[in-house]
N, C-alpha and C positions, 0 to 999 in steps of 0.2 A: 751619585744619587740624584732622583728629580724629585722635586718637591710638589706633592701634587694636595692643592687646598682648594679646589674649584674655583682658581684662578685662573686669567689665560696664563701662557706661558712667559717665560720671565723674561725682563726686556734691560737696559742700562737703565739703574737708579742711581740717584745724587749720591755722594759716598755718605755712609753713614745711616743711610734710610733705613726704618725700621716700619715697612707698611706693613708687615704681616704681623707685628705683635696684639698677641689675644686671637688671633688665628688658632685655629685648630689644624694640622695637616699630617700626612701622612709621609712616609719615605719610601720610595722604591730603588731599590739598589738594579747595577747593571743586570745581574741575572734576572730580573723582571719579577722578583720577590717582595713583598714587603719587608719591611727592616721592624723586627720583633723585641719588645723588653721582657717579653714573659717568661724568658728560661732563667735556669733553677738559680744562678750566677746573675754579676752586672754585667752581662757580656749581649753587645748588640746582633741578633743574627738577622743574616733575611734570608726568610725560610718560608714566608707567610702568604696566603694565596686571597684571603681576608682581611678586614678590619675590621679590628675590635678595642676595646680599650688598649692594648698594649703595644696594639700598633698606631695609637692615635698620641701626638704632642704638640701638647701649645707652646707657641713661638712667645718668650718673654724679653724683654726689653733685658740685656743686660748688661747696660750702661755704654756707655763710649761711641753709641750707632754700631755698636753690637747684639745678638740676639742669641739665646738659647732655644732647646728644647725641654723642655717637661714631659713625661709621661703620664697621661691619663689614667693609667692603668696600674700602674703605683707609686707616682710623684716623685719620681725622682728625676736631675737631672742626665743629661747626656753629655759625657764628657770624653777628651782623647787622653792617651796618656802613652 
C-alpha cells in the first residue's frame, strides 16, 4: 500500500519516527483502490475510487516509534491478525 497524506513521497527516517502522527491519510492498495472500513464486517477491503470518512485514518502515536491507524469513519482501530 502507499500512504498518500499530501505529503511528498517517503524518504529514510530515523528508526522510530513518528512524523505523521495526528495526520490524517488515506491508503491505496496495489490494485489502485482505496483501502475501505465501511463494510458490514471488520474486514479492510480496497474497493474505493473515493474518500470519505471510511477511507480516511489518523496516524496515532502507538508507543515504541510505532504508529497506528484510526478510522474516521468509525473509530476503530486497524489491526492484522
Amino acid at each position: 500500500m502507499r500512504c498518500s497524506a499530501g505529503l511528498p513521497q517517503p524518504t529514510a527516517t530515523p528508526e522510530g519516527s513518528t512524523a505523521l502522527v495526528g495526520k490524517t491519510v488515506s491508503l491505496t492498495a496495489v490494485n489502485g483502490k482505496l483501502v475501505s472500513a465501511a463494510n458490514s464486517g471488520d474486514i479492510l477491503i480496497a474497493n474505493r475510487d473515493n474518500t470519505g470518512s471510511y477511507e480516511k485514518f489518523e496516524v496515532v502515536d502507538a508507543g515504541n516509534g510505532l504508529v497506528g491507524f484510526k478510522c474516521l469513519g468509525n473509530g476503530k482501530y486497524v489491526c492484522a491478525e
